[in-house]
C-alpha positions as CSV (number, residue, x, y, z in Angstrom):
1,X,0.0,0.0,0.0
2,X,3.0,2.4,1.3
3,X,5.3,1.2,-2.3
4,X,2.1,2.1,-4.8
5,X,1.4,5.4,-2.6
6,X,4.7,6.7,-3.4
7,X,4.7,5.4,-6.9
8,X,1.5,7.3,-7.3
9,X,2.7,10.6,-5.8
10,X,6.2,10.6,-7.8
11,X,4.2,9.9,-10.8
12,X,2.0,13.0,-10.1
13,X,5.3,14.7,-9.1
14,X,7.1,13.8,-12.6
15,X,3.9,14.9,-14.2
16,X,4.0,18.6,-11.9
17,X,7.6,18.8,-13.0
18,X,6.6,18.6,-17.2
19,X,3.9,20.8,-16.7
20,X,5.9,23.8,-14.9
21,X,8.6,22.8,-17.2
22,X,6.2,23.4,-20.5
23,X,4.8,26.2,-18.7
24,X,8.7,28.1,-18.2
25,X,8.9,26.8,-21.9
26,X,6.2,28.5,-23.1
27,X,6.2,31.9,-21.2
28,X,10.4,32.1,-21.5
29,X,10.9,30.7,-25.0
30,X,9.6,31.9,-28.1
31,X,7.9,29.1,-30.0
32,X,9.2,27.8,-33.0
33,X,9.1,28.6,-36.7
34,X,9.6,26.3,-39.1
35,X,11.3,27.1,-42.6
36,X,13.5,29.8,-41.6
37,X,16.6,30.8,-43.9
38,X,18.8,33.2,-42.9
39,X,18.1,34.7,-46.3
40,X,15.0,35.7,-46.7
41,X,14.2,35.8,-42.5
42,X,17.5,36.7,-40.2
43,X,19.6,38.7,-42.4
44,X,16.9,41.7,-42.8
45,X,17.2,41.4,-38.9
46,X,21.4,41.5,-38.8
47,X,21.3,44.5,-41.0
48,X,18.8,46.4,-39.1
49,X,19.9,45.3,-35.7
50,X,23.5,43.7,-35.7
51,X,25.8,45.2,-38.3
52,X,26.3,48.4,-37.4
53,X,28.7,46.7,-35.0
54,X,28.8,43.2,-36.4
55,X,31.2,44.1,-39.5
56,X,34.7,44.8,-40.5
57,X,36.6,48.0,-38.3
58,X,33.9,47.7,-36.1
59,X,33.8,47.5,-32.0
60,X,32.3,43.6,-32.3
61,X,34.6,40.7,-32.5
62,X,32.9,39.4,-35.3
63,X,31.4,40.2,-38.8
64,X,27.6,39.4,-39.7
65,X,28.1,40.3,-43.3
66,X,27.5,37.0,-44.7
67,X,26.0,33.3,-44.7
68,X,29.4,32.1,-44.1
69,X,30.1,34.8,-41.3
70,X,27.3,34.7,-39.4
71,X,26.8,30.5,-39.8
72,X,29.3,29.6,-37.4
73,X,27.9,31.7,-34.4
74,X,24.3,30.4,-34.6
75,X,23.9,29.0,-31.6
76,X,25.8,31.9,-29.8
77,X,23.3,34.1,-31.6
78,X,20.4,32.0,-30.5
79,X,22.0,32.1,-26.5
80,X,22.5,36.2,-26.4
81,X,19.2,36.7,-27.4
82,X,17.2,34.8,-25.2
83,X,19.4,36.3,-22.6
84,X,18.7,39.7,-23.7
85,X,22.7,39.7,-23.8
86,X,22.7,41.2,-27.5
87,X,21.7,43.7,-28.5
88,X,22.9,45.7,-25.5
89,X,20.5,47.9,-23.7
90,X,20.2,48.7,-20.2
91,X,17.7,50.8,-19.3
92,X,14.4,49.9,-17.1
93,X,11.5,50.5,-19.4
94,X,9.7,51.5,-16.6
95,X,11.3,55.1,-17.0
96,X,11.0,57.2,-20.0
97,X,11.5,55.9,-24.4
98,X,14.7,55.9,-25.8
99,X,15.1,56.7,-29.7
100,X,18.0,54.9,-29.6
101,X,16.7,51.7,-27.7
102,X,18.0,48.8,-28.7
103,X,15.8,46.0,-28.6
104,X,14.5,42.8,-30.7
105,X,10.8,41.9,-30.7
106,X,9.6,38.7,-29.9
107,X,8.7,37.7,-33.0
108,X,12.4,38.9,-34.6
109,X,13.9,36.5,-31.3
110,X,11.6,33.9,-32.6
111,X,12.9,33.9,-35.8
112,X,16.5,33.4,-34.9
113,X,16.1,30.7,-32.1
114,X,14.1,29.0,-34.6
115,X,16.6,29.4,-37.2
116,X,19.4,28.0,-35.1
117,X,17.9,25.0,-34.0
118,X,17.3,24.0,-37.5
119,X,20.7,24.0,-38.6
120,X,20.8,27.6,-39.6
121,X,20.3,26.7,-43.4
122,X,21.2,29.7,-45.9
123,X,18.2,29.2,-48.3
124,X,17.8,30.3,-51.7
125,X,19.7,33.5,-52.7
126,X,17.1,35.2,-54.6
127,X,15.3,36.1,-51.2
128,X,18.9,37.8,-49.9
129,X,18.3,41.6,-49.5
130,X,20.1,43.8,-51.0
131,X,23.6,45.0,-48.7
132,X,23.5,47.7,-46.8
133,X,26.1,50.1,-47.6
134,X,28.4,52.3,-45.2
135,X,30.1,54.9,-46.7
136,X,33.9,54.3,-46.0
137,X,33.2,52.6,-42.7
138,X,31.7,55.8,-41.3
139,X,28.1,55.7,-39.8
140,X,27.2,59.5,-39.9
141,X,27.4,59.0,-43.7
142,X,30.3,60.7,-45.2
143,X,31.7,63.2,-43.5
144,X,32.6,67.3,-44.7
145,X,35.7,67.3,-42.8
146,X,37.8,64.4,-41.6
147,X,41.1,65.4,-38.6
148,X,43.3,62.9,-38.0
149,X,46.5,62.2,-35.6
150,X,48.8,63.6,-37.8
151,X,51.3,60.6,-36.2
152,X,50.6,57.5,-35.0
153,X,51.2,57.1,-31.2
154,X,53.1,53.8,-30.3
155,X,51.0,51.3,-27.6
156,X,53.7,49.6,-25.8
157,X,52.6,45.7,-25.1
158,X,52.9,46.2,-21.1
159,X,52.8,49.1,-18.8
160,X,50.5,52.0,-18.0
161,X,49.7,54.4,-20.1
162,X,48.8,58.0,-18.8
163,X,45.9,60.4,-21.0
164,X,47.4,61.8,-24.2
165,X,46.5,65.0,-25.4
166,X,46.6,65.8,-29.3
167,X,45.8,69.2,-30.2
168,X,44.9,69.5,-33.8
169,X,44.2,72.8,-35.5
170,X,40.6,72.9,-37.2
171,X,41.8,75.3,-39.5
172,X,38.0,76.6,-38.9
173,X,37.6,80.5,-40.9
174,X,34.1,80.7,-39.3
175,X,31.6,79.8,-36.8
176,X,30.4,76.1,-38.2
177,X,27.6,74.2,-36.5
178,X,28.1,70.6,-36.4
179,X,25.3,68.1,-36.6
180,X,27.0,65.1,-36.4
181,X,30.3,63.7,-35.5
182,X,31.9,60.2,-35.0
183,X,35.2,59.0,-33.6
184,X,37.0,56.1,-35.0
185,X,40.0,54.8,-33.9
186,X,42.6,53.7,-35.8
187,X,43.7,50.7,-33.2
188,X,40.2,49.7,-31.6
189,X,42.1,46.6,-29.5
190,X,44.6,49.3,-27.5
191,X,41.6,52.5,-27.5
192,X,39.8,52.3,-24.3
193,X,38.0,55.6,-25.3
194,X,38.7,59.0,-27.3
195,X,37.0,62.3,-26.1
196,X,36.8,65.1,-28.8
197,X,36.7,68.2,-27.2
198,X,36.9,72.0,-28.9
199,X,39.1,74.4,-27.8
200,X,38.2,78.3,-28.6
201,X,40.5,80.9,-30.1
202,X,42.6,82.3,-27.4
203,X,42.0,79.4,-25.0
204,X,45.3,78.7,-22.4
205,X,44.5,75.1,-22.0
206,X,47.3,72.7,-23.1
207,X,49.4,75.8,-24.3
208,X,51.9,74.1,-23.7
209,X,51.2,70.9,-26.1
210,X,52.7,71.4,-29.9
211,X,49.8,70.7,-32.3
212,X,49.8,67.2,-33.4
213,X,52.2,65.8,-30.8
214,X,50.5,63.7,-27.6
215,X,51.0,65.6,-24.5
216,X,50.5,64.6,-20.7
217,X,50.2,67.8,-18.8
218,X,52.4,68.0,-16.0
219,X,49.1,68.1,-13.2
220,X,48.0,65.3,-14.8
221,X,51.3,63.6,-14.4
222,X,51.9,64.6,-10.7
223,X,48.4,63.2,-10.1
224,X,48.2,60.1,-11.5
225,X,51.7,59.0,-9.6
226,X,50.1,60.8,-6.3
227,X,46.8,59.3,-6.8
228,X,45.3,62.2,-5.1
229,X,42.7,64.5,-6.0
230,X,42.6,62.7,-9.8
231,X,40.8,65.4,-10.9
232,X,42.7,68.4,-10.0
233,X,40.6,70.5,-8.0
234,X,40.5,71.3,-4.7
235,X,39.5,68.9,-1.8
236,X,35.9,70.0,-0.7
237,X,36.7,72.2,2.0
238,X,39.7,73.5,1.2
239,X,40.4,77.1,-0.2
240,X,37.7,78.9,-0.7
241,X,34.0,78.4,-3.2
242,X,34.7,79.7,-6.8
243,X,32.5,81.0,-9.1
244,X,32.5,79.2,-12.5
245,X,34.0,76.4,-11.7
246,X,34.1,73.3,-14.1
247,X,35.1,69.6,-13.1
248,X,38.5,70.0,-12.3
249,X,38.2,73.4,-9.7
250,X,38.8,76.0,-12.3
251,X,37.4,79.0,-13.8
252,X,36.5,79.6,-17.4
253,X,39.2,81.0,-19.1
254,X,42.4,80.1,-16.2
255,X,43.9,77.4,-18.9
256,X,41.8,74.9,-17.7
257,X,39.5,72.1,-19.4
258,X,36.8,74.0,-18.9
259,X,37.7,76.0,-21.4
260,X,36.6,73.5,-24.2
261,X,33.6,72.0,-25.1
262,X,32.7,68.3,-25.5
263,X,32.4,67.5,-29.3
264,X,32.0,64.0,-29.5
265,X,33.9,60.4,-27.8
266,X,34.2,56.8,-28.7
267,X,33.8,54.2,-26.6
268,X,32.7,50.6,-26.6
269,X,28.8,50.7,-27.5
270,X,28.6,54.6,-27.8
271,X,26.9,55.6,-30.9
272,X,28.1,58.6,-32.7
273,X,26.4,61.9,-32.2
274,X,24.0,62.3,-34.8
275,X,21.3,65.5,-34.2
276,X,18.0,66.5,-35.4
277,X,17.4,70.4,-34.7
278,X,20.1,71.1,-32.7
279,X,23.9,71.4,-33.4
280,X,26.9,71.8,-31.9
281,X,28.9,74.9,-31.7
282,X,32.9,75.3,-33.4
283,X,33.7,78.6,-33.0
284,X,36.2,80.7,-36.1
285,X,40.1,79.4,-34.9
286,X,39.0,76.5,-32.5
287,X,40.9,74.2,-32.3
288,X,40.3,69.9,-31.8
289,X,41.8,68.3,-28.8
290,X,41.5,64.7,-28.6
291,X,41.9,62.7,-25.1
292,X,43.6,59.2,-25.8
293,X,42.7,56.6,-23.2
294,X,45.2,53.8,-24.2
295,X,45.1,50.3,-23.1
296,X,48.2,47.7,-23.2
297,X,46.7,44.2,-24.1
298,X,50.3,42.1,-24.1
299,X,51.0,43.2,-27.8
300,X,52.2,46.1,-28.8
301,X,50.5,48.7,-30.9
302,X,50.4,52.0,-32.5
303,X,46.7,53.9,-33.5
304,X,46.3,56.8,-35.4
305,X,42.8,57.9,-34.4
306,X,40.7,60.3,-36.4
307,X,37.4,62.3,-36.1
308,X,34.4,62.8,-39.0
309,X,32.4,66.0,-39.0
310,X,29.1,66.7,-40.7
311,X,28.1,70.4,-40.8
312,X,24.5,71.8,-41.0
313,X,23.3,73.3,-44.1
314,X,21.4,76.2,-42.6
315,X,21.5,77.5,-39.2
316,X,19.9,75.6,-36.6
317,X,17.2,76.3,-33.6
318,X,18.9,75.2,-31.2
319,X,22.3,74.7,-29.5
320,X,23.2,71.4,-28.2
321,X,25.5,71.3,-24.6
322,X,27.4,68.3,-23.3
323,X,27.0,69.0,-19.3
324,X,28.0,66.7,-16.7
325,X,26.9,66.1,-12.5
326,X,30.2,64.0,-11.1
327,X,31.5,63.3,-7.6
328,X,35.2,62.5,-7.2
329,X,35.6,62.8,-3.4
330,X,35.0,59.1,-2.3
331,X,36.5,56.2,-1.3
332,X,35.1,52.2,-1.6
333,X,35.9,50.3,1.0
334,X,37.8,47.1,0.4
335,X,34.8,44.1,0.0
336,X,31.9,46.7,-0.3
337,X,29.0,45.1,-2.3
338,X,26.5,48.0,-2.6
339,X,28.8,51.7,-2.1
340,X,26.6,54.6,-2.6
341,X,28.1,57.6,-4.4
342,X,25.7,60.6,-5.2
343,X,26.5,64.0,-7.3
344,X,24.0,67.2,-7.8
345,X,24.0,69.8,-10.2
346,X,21.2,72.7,-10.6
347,X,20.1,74.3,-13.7
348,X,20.7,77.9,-14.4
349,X,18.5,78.7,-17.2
350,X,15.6,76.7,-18.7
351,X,16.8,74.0,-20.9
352,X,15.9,70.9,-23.0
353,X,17.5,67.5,-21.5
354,X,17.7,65.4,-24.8
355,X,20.0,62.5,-23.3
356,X,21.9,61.1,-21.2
357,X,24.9,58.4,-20.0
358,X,26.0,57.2,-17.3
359,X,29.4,56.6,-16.7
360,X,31.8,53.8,-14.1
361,X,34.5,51.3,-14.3
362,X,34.8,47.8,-13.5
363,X,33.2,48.7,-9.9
364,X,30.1,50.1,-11.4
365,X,26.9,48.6,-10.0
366,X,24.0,50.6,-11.2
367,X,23.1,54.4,-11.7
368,X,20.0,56.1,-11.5
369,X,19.2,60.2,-12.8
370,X,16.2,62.2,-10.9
371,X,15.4,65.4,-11.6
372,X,13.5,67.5,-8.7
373,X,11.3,70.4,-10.0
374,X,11.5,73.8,-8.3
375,X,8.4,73.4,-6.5
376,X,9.5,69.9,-5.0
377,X,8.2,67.1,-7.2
378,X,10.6,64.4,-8.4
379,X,10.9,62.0,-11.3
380,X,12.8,59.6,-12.1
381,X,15.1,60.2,-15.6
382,X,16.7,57.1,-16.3
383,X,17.4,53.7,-14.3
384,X,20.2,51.2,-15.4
385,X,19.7,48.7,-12.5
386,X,22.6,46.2,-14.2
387,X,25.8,48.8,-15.4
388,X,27.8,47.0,-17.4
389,X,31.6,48.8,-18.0
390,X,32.0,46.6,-21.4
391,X,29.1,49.2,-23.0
392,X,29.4,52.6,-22.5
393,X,26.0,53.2,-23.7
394,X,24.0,56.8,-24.3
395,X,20.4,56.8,-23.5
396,X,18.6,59.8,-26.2
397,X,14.9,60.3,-24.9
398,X,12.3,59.7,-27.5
399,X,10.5,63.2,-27.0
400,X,13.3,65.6,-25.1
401,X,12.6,67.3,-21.7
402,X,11.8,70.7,-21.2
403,X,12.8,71.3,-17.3
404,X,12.8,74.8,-15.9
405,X,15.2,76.7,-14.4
406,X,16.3,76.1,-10.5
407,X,15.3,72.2,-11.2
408,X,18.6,70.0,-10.0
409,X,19.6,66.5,-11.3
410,X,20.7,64.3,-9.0
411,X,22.8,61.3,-9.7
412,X,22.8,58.4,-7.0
413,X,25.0,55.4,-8.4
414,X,26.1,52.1,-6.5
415,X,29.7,50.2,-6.9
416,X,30.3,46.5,-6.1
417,X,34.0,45.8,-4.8
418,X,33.2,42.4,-3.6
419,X,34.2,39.1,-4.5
420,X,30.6,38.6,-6.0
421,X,31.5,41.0,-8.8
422,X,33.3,38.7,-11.6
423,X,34.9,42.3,-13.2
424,X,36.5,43.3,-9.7
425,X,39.9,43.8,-10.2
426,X,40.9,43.7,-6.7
427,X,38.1,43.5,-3.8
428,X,40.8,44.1,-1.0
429,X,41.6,47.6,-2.7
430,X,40.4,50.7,-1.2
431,X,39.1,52.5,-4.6
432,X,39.3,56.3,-5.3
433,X,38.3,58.5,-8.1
434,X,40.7,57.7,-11.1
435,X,41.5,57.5,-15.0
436,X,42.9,53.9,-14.9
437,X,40.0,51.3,-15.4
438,X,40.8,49.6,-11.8
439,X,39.8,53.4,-10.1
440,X,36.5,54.3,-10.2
441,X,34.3,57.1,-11.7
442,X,31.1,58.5,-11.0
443,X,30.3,60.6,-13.5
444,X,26.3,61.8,-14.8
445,X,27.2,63.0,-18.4
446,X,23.8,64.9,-20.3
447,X,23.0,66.7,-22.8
448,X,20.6,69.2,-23.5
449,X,19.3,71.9,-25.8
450,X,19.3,75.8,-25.3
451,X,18.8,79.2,-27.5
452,X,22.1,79.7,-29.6
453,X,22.3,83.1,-28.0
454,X,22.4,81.2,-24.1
455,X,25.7,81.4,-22.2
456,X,26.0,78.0,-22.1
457,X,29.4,78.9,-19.5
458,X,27.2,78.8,-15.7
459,X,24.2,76.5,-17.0
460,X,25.0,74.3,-14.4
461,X,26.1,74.7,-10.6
462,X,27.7,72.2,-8.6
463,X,25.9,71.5,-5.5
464,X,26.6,69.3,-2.3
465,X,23.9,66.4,-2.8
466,X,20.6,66.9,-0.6
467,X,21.3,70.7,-1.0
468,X,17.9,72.4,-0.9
469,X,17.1,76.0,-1.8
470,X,15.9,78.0,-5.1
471,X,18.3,78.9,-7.5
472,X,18.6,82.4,-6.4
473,X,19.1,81.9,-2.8
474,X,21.1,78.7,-3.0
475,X,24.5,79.2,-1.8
476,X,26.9,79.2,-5.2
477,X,29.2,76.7,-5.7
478,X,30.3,75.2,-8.5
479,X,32.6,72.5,-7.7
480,X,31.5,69.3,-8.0
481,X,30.7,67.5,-4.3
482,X,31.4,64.7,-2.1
483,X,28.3,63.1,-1.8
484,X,29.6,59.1,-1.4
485,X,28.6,56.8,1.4
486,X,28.6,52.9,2.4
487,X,24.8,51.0,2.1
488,X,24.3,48.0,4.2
489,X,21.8,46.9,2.0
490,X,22.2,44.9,-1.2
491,X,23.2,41.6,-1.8
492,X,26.3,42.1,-3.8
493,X,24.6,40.5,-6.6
494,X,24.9,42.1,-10.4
């Protein structure tokens, strides 16, 4: 009686297991389709989805330009996108629409599961579409102006290698308005990223640098061996609050970064500025500095990066500002799994937020913008609950923001320097603020739109996070803040 009891309840137990397993099946797994060719059903998908990165000079590791290309990663295909691993894309739909949003639908997931667990068959060549074409591997289209390193800059195979600095002259006659622009590296295995910043006529920053010949300035050389301060402004509380301060504690026009403007970067799943009725600003004599982040990988190298510029045809509506709400003052504990770093910035004039992107190393947890409204409300911006370092991705909001002056963003990010975190380079490391990809960042970059006639020199004011106040009575300071402190919640888990 006892032997067929059991035998009846494990048989009801097998049959509870099929059924929640057909049920996961069901809800989890797209359902198959037959008669799938990568012809006539994935490759429309791969060209609208995939190749942009999947193809020759291009940040993936392999091409998706072909049957016999694409036919040996089938099953890796089928695995990254049940995952949601590929295409890349981070942010919680719950908050805002991206233009930019990279995303399959079900039915395109479908479709390539299906076709992978058939044998991936090619099918018949009439039904291929015809090849998309990139002009000269650029993806703005081509370009009006290309600047490049004059010299390539050698990549030893070992070592570290400190920020190099290229100034190149624009040879600019007149104010030109730049709609889009895209970086592209000459050596994509030893570029960690490429910033393209413009420096005005009459600028002192990097005076020192001879055009076309990497420079380190010496600051940045007596900081990165010190390890202190990495961004070269004062500690909070020392000296006293300055007016017009950028990032690194120093006024417009002192020879200081803050001098230029952000043009454009690279950097591994950042997609080249491209604008719609906005533009950015070169001004008559400016001149391009590009910041080199160079990585050895155990071979050496040499790159010879350049940048692509498309200008606008007529004059445009609006101006478009790179702006950005860091914190450098902080410190991560050694085995930390949830380290809460905040920055705050408040908005001088009325302005149009049109993206944004988050940006950490290895350490880098999660990262959340909020934007509180002068009379109090909050919402939440943008929410990347699962930061990944290998994809430094931009998030462009499908219908920009108009927010109103005295409104602040505010920044909250988390780090995990625990053992749990697969990417840690070193959990028993204190971490501080620095360049090298085993410090830490916490930086909120965004972008917004303003009348071409704004000052876009005090949009922003650094702030202390939690600082209350209107923006005529707050107190001024704009240096960025410490705002970083340990959370005894989380789980450590990515």
């Amino acid at each position: 009686m006892n032997r067929m009891l059991v035998k009846a309840l494990l048989a009801v137990a097998v049959l509870l297991c099929c059924l929640l397993m057909g049920m996961a099946a069901t809800s989890d797994t797209p359902a198959a389709t037959t008669n799938v060719t990568y012809n006539k059903d994935v490759l429309p998908i791969l060209q609208n989805n995939c190749q942009v990165c999947h193809r020759a000079g291009e940040v993936a590791p392999m091409a998706f330009g072909s049957y016999q290309e694409t036919r040996p990663w089938a099953m890796a295909i089928k695995s990254a996108v049940l995952s949601k691993k590929m295409p890349p894309w981070f942010a919680d739909p719950r908050y805002n629409h991206f233009s930019n949003e990279r995303k399959l639908t079900p039915q395109q997931v479908k479709t390539l599961v299906s076709w992978a667990d058939n044998g991936a068959p090619e099918g018949d060549a009439k039904d291929r579409p015809a090849p998309v074409t990139f002009v000269d591997g650029w993806n703005i289209g081509k370009p009006d102006m290309v600047i490049e390193m004059p010299t390539a800059f050698p990549v030893p195979a070992e070592g570290t290698i400190e920020y190099q600095y290229v100034v190149i002259p624009g040879n600019f006659k007149q104010d030109t308005w730049v709609t889009a622009a895209e970086v592209r590296p000459g050596n994509r295995a030893v570029v960690h990223h490429v910033i393209a910043f413009v420096r005005p006529p009459g600028s002192k920053w990097l005076k020192e640098a001879q055009p076309g010949i990497p420079y380190v300035p010496k600051k940045e050389r007596s900081e990165a061996r010190q390890n202190q301060n990495p961004e070269g402004g004062q500690r909070q509380g020392e000296g006293q609050q300055q007016q017009s301060q950028g990032p690194r504690g120093q006024r417009r026009g002192d020879g200081g970064i803050t001098d230029a403007e952000n043009l454009t970067g690279y950097a591994p799943g950042l997609q080249p500025l491209e604008l719609r009725d906005s533009a950015k600003l070169v001004r008559a004599g400016s001149d391009i500095v590009l910041q080199l982040h160079y990585t050895v990988n155990g071979t050496a190298g040499a790159d010879k990066t350049r940048i692509g510029l498309v200008f606008a045809k007529t004059p445009p509506k609006y101006r478009n500002v790179t702006l950005l709400a860091p914190t450098r003052d902080f410190a991560i504990p050694p085995q930390a799994d949830n380290y809460e770093v905040k920055s705050q910035v408040q908005l001088q004039d009325t302005v149009t937020l049109v993206d944004m992107m988050p940006h950490m190393h290895f350490r880098g947890k999660d990262f959340v913008y909020k934007i509180t409204y002068p009379n109090g409300e909050t919402q939440t911006l943008l929410s990347v609950p699962k930061y990944d370092f290998n994809w430094q991705l931009g998030y462009t909001l499908d219908k920009p923001m108009v927010i109103p002056k005295g409104s602040r963003i505010e920044c909250t990010a988390h780090f995990d320097n625990s053992p749990n975190n697969p990417y840690n380079p070193d959990p028993t490391k204190e971490v501080k603020w620095g360049d090298q990809t085993w410090e830490e960042m916490m930086i909120g970059w965004f972008s917004v739109a303003v009348d071409p006639k704004v000052d876009t020199a005090g949009l922003i004011k650094f702030e202390k996070p939690g600082t209350k106040g209107d923006a005529n009575s707050a107190e001024q300071n704009t240096q960025p803040q410490s705002g970083a402190k340990a959370s005894s919640t989380g789980s450590g888990s990515r």
